[in-house]
Phi, psi and omega in degrees: 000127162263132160239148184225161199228109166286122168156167193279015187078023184272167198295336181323295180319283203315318202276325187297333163309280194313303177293325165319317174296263177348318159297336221254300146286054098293291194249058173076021209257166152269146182213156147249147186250120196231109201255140199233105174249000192257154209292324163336301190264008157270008180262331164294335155309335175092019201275140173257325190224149173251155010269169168210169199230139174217142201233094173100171060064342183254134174255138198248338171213157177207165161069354159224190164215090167315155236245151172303339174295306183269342168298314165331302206275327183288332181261021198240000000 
């Protein structure tokens, strides 16, 4: 599984990293984590608001930073 953390790298991002990874290990998956700060290619995603999380390429949240838990339920 790739997850990608949209965003300039502000502490929001840093925390949506940190919970994904944490979602991603809770539930036993293989994963890489992949951080996109540049602004092009987050408009190529169609993202408006940062950070936002993207899985495989399909982005499941923006604009919040959802909790390890409910990231659990977006990526499984």
């Amino acid at each position: 599984m790739k997850i990608q953390i949209l965003g300039a790298g502000c502490p929001k991002c840093r925390k949506l990293a940190a919970n994904a990874e944490e979602a991603a290990r809770g539930l036993g998956v293989g994963f890489e984590i992949e951080k996109i700060t540049d602004v092009a290619e987050i408009l190529g995603f169609g993202v408006m608001r940062t950070p936002a999380l993207a899985v495989d390429g399909r982005v499941v949240v923006s604009g919040k930073v959802p909790g390890a838990d409910e990231i659990k339920k977006l990526i499984s």
